[in-house]
C-alpha beads as a LAMMPS data file, in Angstrom:
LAMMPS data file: protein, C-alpha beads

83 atoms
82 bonds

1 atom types
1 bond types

-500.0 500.0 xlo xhi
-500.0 500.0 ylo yhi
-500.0 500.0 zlo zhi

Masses

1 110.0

Atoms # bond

1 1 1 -303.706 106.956 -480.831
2 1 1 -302.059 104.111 -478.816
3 1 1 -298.839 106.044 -477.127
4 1 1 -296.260 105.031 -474.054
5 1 1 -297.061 107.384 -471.326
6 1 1 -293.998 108.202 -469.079
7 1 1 -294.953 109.694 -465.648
8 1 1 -291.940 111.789 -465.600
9 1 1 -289.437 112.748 -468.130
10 1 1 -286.309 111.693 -465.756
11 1 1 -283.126 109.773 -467.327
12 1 1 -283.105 106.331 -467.958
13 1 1 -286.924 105.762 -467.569
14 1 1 -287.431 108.044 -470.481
15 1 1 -285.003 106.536 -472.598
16 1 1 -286.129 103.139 -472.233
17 1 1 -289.862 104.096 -472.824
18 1 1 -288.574 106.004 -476.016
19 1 1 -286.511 102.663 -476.988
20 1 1 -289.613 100.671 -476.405
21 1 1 -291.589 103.328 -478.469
22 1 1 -289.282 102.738 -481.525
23 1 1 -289.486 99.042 -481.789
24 1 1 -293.184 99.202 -482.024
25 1 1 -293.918 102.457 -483.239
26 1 1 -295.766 104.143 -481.089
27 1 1 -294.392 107.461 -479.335
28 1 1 -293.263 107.663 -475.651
29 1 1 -294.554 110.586 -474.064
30 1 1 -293.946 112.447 -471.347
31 1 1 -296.727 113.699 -468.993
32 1 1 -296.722 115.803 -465.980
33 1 1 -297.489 113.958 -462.126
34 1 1 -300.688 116.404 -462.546
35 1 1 -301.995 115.058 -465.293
36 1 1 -301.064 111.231 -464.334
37 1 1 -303.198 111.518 -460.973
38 1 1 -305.588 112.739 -463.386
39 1 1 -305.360 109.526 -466.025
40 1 1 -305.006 107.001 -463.333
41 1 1 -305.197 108.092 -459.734
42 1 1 -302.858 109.303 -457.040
43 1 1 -301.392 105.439 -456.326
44 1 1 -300.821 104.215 -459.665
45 1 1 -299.325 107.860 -460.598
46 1 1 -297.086 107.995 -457.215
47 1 1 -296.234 104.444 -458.265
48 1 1 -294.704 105.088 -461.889
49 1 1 -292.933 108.507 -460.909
50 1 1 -291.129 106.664 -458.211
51 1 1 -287.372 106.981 -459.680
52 1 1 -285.619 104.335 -457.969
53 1 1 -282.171 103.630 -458.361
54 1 1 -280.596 100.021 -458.264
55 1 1 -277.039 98.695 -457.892
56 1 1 -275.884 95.003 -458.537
57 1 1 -273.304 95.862 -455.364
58 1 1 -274.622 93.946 -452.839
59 1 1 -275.523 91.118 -455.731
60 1 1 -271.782 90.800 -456.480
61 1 1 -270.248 91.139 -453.244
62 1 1 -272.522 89.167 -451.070
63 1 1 -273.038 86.577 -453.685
64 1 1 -270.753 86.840 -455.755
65 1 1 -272.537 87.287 -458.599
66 1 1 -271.229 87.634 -461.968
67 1 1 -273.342 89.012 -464.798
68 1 1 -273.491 87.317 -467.836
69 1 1 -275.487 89.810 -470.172
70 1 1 -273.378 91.426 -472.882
71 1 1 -275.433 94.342 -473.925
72 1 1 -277.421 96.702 -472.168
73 1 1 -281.162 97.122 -471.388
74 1 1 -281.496 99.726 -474.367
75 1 1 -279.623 97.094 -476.656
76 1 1 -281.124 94.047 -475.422
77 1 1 -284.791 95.992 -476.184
78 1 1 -283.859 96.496 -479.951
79 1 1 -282.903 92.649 -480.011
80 1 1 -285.772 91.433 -478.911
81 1 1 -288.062 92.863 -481.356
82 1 1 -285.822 92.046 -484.119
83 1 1 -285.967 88.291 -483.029

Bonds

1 1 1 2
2 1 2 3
3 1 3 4
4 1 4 5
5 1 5 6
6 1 6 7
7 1 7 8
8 1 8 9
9 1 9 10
10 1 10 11
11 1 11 12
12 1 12 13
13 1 13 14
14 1 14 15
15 1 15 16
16 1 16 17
17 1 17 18
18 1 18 19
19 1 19 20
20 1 20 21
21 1 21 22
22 1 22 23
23 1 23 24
24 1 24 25
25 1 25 26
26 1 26 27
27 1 27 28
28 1 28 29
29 1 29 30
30 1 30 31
31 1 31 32
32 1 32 33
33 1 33 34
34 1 34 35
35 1 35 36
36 1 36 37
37 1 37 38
38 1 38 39
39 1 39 40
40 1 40 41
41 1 41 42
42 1 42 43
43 1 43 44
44 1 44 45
45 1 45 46
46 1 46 47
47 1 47 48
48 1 48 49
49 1 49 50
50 1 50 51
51 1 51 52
52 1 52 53
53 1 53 54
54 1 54 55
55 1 55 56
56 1 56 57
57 1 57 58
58 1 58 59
59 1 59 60
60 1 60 61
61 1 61 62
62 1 62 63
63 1 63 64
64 1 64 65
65 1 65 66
66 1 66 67
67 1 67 68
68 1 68 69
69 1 69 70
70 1 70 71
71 1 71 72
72 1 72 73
73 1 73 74
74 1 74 75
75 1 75 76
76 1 76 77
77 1 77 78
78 1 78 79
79 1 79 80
80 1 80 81
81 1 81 82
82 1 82 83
């Protein structure tokens, strides 16, 4: 069975890998940190349970940046498969 394997089953991360998992049927699923250092190692687990948070703040203020997009992430994954 070919599956999306989420190292945690935090917010946004787990939405996007259950988005993902719906566009090309397969299932997102959410494992434990145990059993990722078991699948693939302390590094590449510590690496994908990382929940980092980003901000365009600095982007906008600094460089005055002005997004363009007019849907988001979620959205723009559902378009992409449909094109």
């Amino acid at each position: 069975m070919l599956a999306i394997f989420v190292a945690c089953n935090c917010g946004q991360r787990s939405l996007i890998a259950q988005a993902i998992g719906r566009e090309i049927n397969t299932p997102a699923v959410g494992i434990s940190f145990e059993t990722a250092v078991a699948k693939w190692g302390r590094g590449i687990a510590t690496f994908f349970s990382i929940n980092n948070q980003v901000s365009a703040t600095k982007a906008l203020k600094q460089l005055g940046w002005q997004p363009q997009a007019t849907m988001s992430l979620l959205e723009d994954i559902v378009q992409i498969n449909k094109a």
